[in-house]
C-alpha positions as CSV (number, residue, x, y, z in Angstrom):
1,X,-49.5,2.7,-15.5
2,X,-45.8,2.4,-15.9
3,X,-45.5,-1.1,-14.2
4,X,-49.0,-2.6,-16.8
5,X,-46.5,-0.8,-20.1
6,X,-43.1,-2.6,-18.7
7,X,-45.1,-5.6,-18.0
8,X,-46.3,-5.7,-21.3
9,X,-43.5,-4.7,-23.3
10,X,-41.6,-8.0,-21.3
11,X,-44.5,-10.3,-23.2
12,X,-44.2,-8.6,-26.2
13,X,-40.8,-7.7,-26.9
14,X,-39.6,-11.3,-27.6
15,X,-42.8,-12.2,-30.1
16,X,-42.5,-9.5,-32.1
17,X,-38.7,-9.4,-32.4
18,X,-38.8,-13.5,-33.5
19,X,-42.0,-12.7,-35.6
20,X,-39.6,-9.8,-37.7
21,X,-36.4,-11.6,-37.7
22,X,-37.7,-15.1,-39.4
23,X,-39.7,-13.2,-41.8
24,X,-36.5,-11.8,-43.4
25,X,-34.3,-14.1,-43.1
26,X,-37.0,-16.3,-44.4
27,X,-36.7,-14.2,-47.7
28,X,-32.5,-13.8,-47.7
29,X,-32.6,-17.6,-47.0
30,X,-34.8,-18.6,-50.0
31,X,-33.0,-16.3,-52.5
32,X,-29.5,-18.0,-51.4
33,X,-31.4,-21.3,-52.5
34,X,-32.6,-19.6,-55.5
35,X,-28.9,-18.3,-56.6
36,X,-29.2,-15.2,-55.1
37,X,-25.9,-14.8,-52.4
38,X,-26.3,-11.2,-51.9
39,X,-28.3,-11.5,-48.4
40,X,-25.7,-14.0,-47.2
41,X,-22.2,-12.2,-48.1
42,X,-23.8,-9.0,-46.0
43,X,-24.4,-11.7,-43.6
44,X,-28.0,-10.9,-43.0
45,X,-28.2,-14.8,-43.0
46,X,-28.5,-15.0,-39.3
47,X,-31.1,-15.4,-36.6
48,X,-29.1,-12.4,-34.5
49,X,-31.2,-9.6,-34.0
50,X,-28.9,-7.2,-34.0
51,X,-28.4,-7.9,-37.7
52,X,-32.2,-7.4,-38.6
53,X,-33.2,-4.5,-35.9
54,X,-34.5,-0.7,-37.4
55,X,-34.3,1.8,-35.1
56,X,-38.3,2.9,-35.8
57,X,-39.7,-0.2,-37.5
58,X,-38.1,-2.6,-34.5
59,X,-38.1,-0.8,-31.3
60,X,-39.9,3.0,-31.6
61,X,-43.1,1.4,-33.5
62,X,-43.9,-1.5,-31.6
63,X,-43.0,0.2,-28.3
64,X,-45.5,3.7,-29.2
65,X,-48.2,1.2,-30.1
66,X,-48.0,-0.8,-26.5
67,X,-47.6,2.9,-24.9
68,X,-51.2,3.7,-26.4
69,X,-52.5,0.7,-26.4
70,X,-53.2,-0.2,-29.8
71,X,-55.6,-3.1,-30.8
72,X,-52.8,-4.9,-32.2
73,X,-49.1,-5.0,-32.4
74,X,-46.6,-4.1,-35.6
75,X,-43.7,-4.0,-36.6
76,X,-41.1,-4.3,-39.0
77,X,-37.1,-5.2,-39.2
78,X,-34.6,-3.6,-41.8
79,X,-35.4,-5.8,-45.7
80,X,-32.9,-8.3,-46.4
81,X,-31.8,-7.3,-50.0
82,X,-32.6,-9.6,-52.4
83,X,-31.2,-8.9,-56.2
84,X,-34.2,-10.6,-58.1
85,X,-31.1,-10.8,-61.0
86,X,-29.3,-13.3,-59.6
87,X,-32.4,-15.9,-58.8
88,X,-32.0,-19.1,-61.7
89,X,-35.3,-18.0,-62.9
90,X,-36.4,-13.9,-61.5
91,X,-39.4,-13.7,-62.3
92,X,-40.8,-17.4,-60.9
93,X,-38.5,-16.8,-58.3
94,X,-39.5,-14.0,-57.2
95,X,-42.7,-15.6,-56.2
96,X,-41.0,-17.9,-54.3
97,X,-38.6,-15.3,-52.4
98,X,-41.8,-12.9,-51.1
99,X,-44.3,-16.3,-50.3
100,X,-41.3,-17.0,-48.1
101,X,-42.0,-14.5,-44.9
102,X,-45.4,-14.4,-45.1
103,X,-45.4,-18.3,-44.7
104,X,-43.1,-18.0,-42.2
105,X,-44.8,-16.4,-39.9
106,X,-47.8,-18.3,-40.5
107,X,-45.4,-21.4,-39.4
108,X,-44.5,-19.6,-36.6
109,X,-48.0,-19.2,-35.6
110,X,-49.1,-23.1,-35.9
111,X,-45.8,-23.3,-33.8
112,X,-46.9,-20.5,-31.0
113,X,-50.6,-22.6,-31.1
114,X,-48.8,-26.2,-30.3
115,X,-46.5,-24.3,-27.7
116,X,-49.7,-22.8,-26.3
117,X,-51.9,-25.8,-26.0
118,X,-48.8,-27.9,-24.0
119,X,-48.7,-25.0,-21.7
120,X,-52.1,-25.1,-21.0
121,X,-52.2,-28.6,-20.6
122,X,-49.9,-28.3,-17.6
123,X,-52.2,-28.8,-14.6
124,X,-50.7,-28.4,-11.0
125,X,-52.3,-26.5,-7.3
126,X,-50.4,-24.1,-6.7
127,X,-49.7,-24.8,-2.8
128,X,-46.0,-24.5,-2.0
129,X,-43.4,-22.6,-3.4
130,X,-42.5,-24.9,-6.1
131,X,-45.9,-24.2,-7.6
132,X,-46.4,-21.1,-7.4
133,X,-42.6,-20.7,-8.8
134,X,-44.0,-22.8,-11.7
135,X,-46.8,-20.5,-11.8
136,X,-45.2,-17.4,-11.9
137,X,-42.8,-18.5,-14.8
138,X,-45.4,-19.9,-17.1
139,X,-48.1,-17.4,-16.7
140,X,-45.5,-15.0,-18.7
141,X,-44.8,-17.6,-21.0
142,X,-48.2,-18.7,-22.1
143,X,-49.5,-14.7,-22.9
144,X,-45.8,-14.7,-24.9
145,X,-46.9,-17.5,-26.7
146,X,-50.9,-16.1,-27.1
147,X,-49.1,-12.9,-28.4
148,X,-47.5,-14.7,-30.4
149,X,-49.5,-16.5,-32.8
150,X,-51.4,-12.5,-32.7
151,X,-48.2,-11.4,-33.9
152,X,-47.5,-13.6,-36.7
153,X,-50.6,-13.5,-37.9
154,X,-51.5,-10.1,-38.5
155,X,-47.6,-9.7,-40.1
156,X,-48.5,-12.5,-42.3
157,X,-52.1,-10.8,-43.5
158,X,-51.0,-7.3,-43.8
159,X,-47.4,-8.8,-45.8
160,X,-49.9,-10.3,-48.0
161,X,-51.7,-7.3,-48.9
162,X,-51.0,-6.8,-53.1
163,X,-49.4,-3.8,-53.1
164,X,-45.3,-3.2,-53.4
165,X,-42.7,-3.3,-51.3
166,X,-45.5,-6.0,-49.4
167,X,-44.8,-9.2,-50.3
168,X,-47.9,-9.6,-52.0
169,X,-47.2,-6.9,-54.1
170,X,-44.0,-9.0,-55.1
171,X,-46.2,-12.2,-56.1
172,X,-48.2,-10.1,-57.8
173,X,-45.9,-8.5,-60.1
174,X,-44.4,-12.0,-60.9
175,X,-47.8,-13.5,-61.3
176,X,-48.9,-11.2,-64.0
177,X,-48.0,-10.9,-67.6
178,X,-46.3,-7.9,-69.4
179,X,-47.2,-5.4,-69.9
180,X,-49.6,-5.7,-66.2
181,X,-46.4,-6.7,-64.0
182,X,-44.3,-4.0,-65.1
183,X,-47.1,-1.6,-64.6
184,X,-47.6,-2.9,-60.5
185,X,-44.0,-3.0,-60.0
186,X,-43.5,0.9,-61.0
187,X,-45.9,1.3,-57.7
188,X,-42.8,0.3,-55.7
189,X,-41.5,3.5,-54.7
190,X,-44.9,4.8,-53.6
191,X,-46.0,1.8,-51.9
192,X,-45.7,2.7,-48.4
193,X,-47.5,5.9,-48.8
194,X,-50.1,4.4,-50.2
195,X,-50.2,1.9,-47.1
196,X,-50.0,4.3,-44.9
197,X,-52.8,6.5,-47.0
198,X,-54.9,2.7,-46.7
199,X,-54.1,2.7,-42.8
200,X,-55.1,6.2,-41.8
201,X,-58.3,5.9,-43.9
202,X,-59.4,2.3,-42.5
203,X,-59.5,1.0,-45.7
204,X,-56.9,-1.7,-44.8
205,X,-58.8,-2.8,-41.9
206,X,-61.3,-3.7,-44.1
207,X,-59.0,-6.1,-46.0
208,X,-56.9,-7.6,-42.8
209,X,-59.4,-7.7,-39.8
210,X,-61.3,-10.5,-42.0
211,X,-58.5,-12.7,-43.0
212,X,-56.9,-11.6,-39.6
213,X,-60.1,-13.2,-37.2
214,X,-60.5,-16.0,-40.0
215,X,-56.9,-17.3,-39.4
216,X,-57.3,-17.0,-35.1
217,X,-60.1,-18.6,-35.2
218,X,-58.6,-21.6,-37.0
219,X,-55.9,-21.5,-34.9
220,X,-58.1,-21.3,-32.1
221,X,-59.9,-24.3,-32.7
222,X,-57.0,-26.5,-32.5
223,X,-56.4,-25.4,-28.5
C-alpha cells in the first residue's frame, strides 16, 4: 500500500507541478505583453516552482487525492496577480489574460500526446541489462507523460467552467455587456463556494466529464 502511493506520487508529482506552474505564468506572462508589469516586478515571471507552490492547492490536495485514490488528479498553484488596470485595453484584455492558462495546458497536453507517441514508438527486447535499464527508465516516463495529458486536460476543462475566479468566469465577464458583466463579476468573491457547492453535488461532473472524455479521446486518436 505505501510502496503503490510513493510509486505513484513519483509519476504524478512532476505533471501536475508543470501542469500548475505554466498555467500561471501563462496568465502573468500575457498581462506583461498586455501592459500589465505587476506579475513580473513580484517576479512571479518564472518557471521556478518554488515561486508558484500553495501549501494546500500544490502539495496537501493533489497528494490526499492520490492517498484515496481519486478518479482524477487536481490541483492548483498560488494566482499570479494580474491588475486588469494596467492592460492597454481591460476589458478585451482581460479575455486575452484568462484564455491564456487554460490554452496552456491544452498546449501542454498536445505536447504530453507527441512525447507519448515517440515513447511508444521505441521498440527494443529487453534481454541484457542495457534493455531492461532502458526499460525501467521509460516505463516511468511514458505513465508521466499519459498523466500528463490527464492532467492538463481536466485543469484546462474545469478552468473553463464560467463562473469567477475560473478563468472562464473572467472571459465571461469581459465578453458581456453592462450592465451583465458587472453583474457576473460581483460573483467573484463567492466563486469558489459555489464550485465547491457544484463539486460536492456532482453537478460539475456533469459539465467536465463530457468535455473532459471529448478532449482524450481526440488526443487519443493521434497515438
Amino acid at each position: 500500500m505505501i510502496g503503490e502511493t510513493i510509486r505513484q506520487i513519483s509519476i504524478w508529482a512532476l505533471p501536475v507541478l508543470i501542469a500548475i506552474v505554466f498555467h500561471e505564468v501563462a496568465h502573468g506572462w500575457v498581462a506583461f505583453r498586455l501592459g500589465d508589469p505587476t506579475a513580473a516586478r513580484m517576479g512571479r515571471l518564472t518557471l521556478n516552482p518554488i515561486s508558484h507552490i500553495d501549501l494546500f492547492g500544490t502539495i496537501l490536495l493533489p497528494l490526499l487525492l492520490i492517498i484515496v485514490r481519486a478518479p482524477f488528479l487536481f490541483g492548483y498553484a498560488k494566482p499570479v496577480p494580474v491588475n486588469f488596470y494596467n492592460l492597454n485595453h481591460p476589458k478585451r484584455d482581460m479575455v486575452w489574460v484568462a484564455l491564456a492558462g487554460p490554452m496552456t495546458n491544452i498546449i501542454l497536453a498536445f505536447g504530453s500526446v507527441l512525447v507519448l507517441k515517440f515513447l511508444l514508438s521505441i521498440n527494443f527486447t529487453p534481454q541484457d541489462s542495457l534493455s531492461s535499464f532502458l526499460l525501467a527508465v521509460l516505463t516511468p516516463l511514458v505513465m508521466m507523460a499519459k498523466n500528463s495529458v490527464v492532467i492538463n486536460v481536466v485543469l484546462a476543462v474545469f478552468n473553463a467552467f464560467p463562473i469567477p475566479p475560473l478563468d472562464g468566469g473572467r472571459v465571461l465577464v469581459g465578453l458581456l455587456p453592462e450592465p451583465h458583466s458587472s453583474t457576473v463579476a460581483r460573483i467573484e468573491p463567492y466563486g469558489f463556494l459555489i464550485i465547491l457547492l457544484l463539486l460536492m453535488s456532482h453537478v460539475l461532473d456533469a459539465f467536465m466529464g463530457p468535455a473532459v472524455r471529448f478532449l482524450l479521446g481526440l488526443f487519443i486518436d493521434m497515438l
